[in-house]
Every structure is written in structure tokens, then in C-alpha cells.
C-alpha positions as CSV (number, residue, x, y, z in Angstrom):
1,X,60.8,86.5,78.7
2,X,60.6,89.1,81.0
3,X,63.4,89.7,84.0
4,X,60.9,88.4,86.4
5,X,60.2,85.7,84.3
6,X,63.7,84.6,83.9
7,X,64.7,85.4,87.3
8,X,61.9,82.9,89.1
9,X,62.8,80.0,86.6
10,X,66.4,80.5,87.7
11,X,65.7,80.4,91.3
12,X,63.6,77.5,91.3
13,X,66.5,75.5,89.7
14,X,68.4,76.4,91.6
15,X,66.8,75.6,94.8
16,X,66.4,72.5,92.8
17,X,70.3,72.0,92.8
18,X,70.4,72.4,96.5
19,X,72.0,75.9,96.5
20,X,71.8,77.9,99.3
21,X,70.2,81.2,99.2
22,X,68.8,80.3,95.6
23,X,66.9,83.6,94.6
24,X,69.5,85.4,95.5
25,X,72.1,84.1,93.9
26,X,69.9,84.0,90.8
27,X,69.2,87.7,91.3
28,X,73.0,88.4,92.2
29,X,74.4,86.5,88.8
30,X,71.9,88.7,86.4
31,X,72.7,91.7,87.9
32,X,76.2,90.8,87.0
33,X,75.4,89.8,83.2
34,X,73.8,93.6,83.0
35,X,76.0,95.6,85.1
36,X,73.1,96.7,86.9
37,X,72.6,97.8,90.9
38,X,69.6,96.2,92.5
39,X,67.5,99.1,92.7
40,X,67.3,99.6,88.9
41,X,67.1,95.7,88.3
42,X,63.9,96.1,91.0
43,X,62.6,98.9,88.7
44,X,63.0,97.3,85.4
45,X,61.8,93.8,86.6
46,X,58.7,93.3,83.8
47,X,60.9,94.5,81.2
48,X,62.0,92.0,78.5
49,X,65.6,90.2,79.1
50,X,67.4,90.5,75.4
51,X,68.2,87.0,74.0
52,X,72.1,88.1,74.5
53,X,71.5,88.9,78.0
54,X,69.7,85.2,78.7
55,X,72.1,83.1,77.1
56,X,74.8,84.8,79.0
57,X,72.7,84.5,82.3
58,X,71.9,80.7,81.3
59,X,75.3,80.2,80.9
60,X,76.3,81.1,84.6
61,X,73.3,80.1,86.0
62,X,74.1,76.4,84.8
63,X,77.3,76.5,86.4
64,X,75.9,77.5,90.0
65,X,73.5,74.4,89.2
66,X,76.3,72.8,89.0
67,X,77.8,74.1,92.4
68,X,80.4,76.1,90.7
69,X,81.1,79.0,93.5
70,X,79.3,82.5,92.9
71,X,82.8,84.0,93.3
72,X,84.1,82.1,90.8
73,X,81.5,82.9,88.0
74,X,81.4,87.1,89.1
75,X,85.1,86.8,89.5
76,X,85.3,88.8,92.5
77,X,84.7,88.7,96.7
78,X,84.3,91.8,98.8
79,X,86.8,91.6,101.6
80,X,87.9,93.9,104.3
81,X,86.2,97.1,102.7
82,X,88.0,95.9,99.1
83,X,86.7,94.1,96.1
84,X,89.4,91.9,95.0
85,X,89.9,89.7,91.8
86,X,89.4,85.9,92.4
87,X,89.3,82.7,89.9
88,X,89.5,78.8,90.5
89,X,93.5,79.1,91.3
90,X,92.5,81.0,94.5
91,X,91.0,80.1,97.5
92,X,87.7,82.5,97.8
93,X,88.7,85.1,100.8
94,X,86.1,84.3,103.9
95,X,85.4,87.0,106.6
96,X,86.9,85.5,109.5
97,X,90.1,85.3,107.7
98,X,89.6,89.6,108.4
99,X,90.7,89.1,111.5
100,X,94.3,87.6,110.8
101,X,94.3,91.0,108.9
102,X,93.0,92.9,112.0
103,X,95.3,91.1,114.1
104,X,98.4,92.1,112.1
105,X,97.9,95.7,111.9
106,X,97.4,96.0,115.3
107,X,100.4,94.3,116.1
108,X,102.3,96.7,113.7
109,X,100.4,99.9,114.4
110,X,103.6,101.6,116.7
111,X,106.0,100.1,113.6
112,X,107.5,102.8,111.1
113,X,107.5,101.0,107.8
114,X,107.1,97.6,108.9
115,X,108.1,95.0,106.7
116,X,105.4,91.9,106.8
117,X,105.7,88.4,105.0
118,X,102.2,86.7,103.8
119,X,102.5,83.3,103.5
120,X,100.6,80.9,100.8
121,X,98.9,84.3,99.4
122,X,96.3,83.0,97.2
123,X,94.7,85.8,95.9
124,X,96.8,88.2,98.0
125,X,93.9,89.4,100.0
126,X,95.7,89.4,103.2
127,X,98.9,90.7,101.6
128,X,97.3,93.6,100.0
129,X,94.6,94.5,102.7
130,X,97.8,95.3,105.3
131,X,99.9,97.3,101.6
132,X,96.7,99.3,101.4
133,X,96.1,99.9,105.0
134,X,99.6,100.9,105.8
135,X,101.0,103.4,102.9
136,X,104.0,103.0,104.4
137,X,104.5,99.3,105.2
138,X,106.6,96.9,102.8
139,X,105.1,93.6,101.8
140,X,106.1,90.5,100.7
141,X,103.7,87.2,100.2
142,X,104.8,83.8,98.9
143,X,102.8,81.1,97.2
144,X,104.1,77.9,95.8
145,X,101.2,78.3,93.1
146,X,102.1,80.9,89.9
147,X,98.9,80.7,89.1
148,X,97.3,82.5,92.3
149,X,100.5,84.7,92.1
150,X,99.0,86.0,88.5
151,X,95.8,86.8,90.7
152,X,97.1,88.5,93.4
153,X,99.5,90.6,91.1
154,X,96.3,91.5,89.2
155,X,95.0,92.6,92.4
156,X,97.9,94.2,93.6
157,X,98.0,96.5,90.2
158,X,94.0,97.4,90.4
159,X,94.5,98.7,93.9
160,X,97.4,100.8,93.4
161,X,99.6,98.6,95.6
162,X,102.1,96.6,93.0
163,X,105.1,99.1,94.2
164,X,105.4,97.9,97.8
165,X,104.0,94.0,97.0
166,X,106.5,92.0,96.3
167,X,105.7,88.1,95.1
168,X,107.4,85.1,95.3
169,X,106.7,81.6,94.5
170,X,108.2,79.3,96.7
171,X,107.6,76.8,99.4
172,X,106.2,79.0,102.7
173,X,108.9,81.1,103.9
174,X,111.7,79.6,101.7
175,X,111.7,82.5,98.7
176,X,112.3,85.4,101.7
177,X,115.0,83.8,103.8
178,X,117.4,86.8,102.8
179,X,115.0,89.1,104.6
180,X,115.8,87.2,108.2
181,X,116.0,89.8,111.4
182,X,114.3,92.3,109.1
183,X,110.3,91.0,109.3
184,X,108.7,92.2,111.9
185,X,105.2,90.3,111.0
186,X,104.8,87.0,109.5
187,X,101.1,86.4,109.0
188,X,100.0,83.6,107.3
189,X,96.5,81.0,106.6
190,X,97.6,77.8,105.2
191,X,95.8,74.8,104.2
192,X,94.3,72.7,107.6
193,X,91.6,70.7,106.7
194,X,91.8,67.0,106.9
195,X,91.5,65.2,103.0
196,X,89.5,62.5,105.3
197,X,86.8,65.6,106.3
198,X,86.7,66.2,102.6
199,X,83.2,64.8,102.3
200,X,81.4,67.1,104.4
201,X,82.4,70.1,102.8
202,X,80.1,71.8,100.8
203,X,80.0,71.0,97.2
204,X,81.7,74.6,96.3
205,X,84.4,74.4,98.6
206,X,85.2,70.4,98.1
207,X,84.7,70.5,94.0
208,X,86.0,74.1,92.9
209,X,88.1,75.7,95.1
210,X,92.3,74.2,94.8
211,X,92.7,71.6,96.9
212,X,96.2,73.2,97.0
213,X,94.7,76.0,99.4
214,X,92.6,73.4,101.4
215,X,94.4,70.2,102.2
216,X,97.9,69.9,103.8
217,X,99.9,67.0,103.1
218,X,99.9,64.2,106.0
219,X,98.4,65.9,108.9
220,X,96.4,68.7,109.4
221,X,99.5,70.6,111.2
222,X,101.9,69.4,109.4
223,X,102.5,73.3,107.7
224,X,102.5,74.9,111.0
225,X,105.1,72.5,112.1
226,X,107.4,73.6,109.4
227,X,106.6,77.6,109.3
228,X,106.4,78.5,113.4
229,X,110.3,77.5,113.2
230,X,111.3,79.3,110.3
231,X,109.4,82.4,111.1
232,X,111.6,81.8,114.4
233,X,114.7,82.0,112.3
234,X,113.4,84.8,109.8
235,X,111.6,87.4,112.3
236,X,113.1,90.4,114.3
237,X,113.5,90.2,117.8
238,X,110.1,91.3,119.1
239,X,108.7,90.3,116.0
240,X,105.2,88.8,115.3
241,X,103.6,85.4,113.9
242,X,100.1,85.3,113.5
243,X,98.4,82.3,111.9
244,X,94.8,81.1,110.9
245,X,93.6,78.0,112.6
246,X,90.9,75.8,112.0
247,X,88.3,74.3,114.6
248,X,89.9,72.7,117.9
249,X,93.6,74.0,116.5
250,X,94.1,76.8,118.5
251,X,95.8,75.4,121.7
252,X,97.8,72.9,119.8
253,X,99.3,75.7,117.4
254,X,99.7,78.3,120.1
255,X,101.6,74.9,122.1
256,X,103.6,74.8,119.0
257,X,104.4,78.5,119.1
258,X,105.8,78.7,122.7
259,X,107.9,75.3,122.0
260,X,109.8,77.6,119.3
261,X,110.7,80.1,121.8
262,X,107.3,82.4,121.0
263,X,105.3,83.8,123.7
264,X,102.0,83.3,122.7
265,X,98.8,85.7,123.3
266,X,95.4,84.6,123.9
267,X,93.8,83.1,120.4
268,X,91.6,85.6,118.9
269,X,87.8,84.6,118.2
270,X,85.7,85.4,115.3
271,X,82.2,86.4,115.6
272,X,80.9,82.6,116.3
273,X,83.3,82.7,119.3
274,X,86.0,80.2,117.0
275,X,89.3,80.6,117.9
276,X,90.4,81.5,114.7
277,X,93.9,83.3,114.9
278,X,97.2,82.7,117.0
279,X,99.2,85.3,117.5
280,X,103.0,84.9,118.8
281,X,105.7,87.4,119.5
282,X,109.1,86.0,119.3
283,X,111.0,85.9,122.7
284,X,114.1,84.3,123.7
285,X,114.5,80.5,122.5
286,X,114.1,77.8,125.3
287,X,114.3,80.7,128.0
288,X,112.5,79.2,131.3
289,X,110.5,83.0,131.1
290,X,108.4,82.0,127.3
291,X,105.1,81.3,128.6
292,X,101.2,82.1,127.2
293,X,99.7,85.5,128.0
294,X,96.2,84.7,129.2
295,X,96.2,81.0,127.7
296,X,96.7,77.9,130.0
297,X,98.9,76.2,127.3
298,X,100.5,74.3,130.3
């Protein structure tokens, strides 16, 4: 068969299965079996596919049949100008969560060295995005999974970062405590979808990715709950939490932030106009002066 051949039959199962974006997935996964960018694969299209080359392909176009996550099968996602390493252990990086890393290094930018804590790492993406945008910061992330720690010290080692990463596995801010009045950032996005929302997921998302990295346990704020006080007890005076929300969680996690003692900016908004990050800077515990800036949290 030729690669035109093979590459219709692939999208038309695949549309089939109900994936999204079909041909170009099927397009995207045999460019991945040859190692081939798509102007050559365009070039080459009535050439004959070699019977190696198809049963690889037809392996990995099976498993997106199947749902299984692009990511998961090309083992990498681009984020924040970066290719990084991810696998089933690790929650697949998303583009809004670029703006908890945008977030951070502006709040750090007038910092000399700043140290910075990334909670529930995953695949380190947030963690390794601020090591490799600030040569000179110092960065430790935490995951209770040793699993996604193996993936994000991959990652930290391909991008020349594993000197100034350091990772722990431990329970949110627990494996750091003996950094406390030293962080000046604690940036984290932890798991906040509702198990009873589970069924309107996509099939990717509900069936591949760790339901670890998705689903708190008991309510969808339960993590927050815990980490907004610790990071209280582990940040410098001055210093700055900044958290990934879900849909409709912005106001009650910013609420959260200023019962703590934080003074909480306005949430950030990704492109869909989502408030999708709240930032806090740490003020003075229970002082009748914490308030929002340019939130009615009252």
C-alpha cells in the first residue's frame, strides 16, 4: 500500500472510533513511525509504506481507535516553547496550564535566585518550564507518584535542567517543609474535577490519563483546603501562591486564600475568558488590612 493508501484507511477508522480531528491524527502518528516532517511525508505520499513501517503504524493506530491519547502513543506534548517527555503516569500538559507558568515568572521576575516549589509535578512541565526560564532560579516539585517523578527527572535531564530540580515524593508540600521562610513562589495545579463529572469527560482524558492527577479525594477543593495553609506556613513574607482552578473555582479558592491571611489578585483568564489561575501574595495573618486586589471576594 501506498502512504496515501494507508493514510485514508487510517482516517476513516478513525473517524469511525469517534476521534476528533481523525486525518490528522492519522497523518500525525505515521509521521512519527518514519521520523518524517510533513513536507517530505506530503512529497513522498504515492510511495509504497514498507511492511515494517505498517505494522508499526497499525499498531498505534489501533490504540487511538481505541481512544488511547495521541500523547501517550508519540510520548511527547509541546508545551511552553518545550517538547517534554510524557507517558500514562502523567497528566498530558494543556495550554492554559501556561499561564500558571506565566503567572509565576512574572511574579518572580524582580527576584535574584528565587527559590519556587511545584506542587503535584506530574511530568514536571511547570517545574522545568520556570528552571529553564530562569538560569538562575532554584526549583523544587513534589509528587506523591514515583512514577511521574521518573518522567519529570527524564525531562529535567534532556533539557539540561537536573542541577537546579530537585524532586520529591511526598504528599503536596509535606517533602519541603525544611525550606519554610525561604520559598518565595509556590505554584501548583492539582487534581479538581468531580469523580461524579467523570462521565463527561472525553474518553482520553476519563480512560488513560491517572486518575491520580484528575480526581481529588471527597470534594473538588478538598487539596486546596489543605495546601493554601501550608504554603502560608512554608512561604517568605511577600511570597507568592499561585494555583490552577477549574470552571466556577476561582472566587471560592481566591475566598480561601484571603481566609489564610493572603491578599489575593484578580484571577487570571485564559484565552476562553476562564478564570483559570489564582494568584496570592502572603500578607499578614487575620490582619483587618488582607483584602482582594480588584476581586469583590466580599
Amino acid at each position: 500500500m501506498t502512504i496515501d493508501e494507508v493514510l485514508r484507511e487510517s482516517g476513516q477508522r478513525l473517524a469511525s472510533a469517534g476521534v476528533p480531528n481523525a486525518a490528522w491524527d492519522a497523518e500525525l502518528l505515521l509521521r512519527h513511525v518514519l521520523g518524517w516532517e510533513r513536507a517530505h511525508l506530503l512529497a513522498h505520499m504515492d510511495d509504497p509504506l514498507s511492511p515494517d513501517a505498517q505494522r508499526r503504524y497499525r499498531e498505534l493506530a489501533a490504540a487511538r481507535e481505541q481512544r488511547t491519547p495521541l500523547q501517550y502513543l508519540t510520548r511527547h506534548q509541546a508545551f511552553w516553547r518545550r517538547e517534554f517527555e510524557v507517558s500514562p503516569d502523567v497528566l498530558i500538559p494543556r495550554s492554559e496550564t501556561e499561564l500558571l507558568v506565566e503567572a509565576a515568572l512574572a511574579r518572580v521576575a524582580d527576584v535574584t535566585a528565587p527559590l519556587v516549589v511545584d506542587v503535584g509535578t506530574g511530568s514536571g512541565c511547570i517545574a522545568l518550564s520556570i528552571a529553564c526560564d530562569r538560569s538562575d532560579a532554584q526549583v523544587h516539585a513534589t509528587d506523591i507518584s514515583s512514577a511521574a517523578l521518573a518522567v519529570a527527572q527524564r525531562n529535567a535531564e534532556r533539557l539540561g535542567c537536573a542541577q537546579r530540580v530537585f524532586l520529591h515524593q511526598g504528599d503536596l508540600l509535606a517533602p519541603v517543609e525544611q525550606l519554610a521562610g525561604a520559598i518565595d513562589a509556590v505554584v501548583s495545579n492539582p487534581p479538581y474535577v468531580a469523580r461524579g463529572d467523570a462521565d463527561a469527560l472525553a474518553p482520553e482524558v476519563r480512560d488513560h490519563e491517572p486518575s491520580l492527577a484528575l480526581f481529588p479525594d471527597g470534594a473538588v477543593d478538598s487539596l486546596y483546603r489543605r495546601l493554601i495553609p501550608a504554603a502560608w506556613q512554608l512561604l517568605r513574607s511577600e511570597g507568592w501562591l499561585l494555583l490552577e482552578v477549574g470552571l466556577g473555582m476561582a472566587e471560592g479558592v481566591a475566598r480561601l486564600c484571603v481566609d489564610a491571611g493572603f491578599v489575593a489578585d484578580t484571577p487570571l483568564t485564559d484565552l476562553s475568558g476562564t478564570a483559570r489561575v489564582v494568584s496570592a501574595r502572603k500578607g499578614r495573618r487575620y490582619s483587618a488590612s488582607v483584602r482582594t486586589a480588584g476581586a469583590a471576594l466580599s
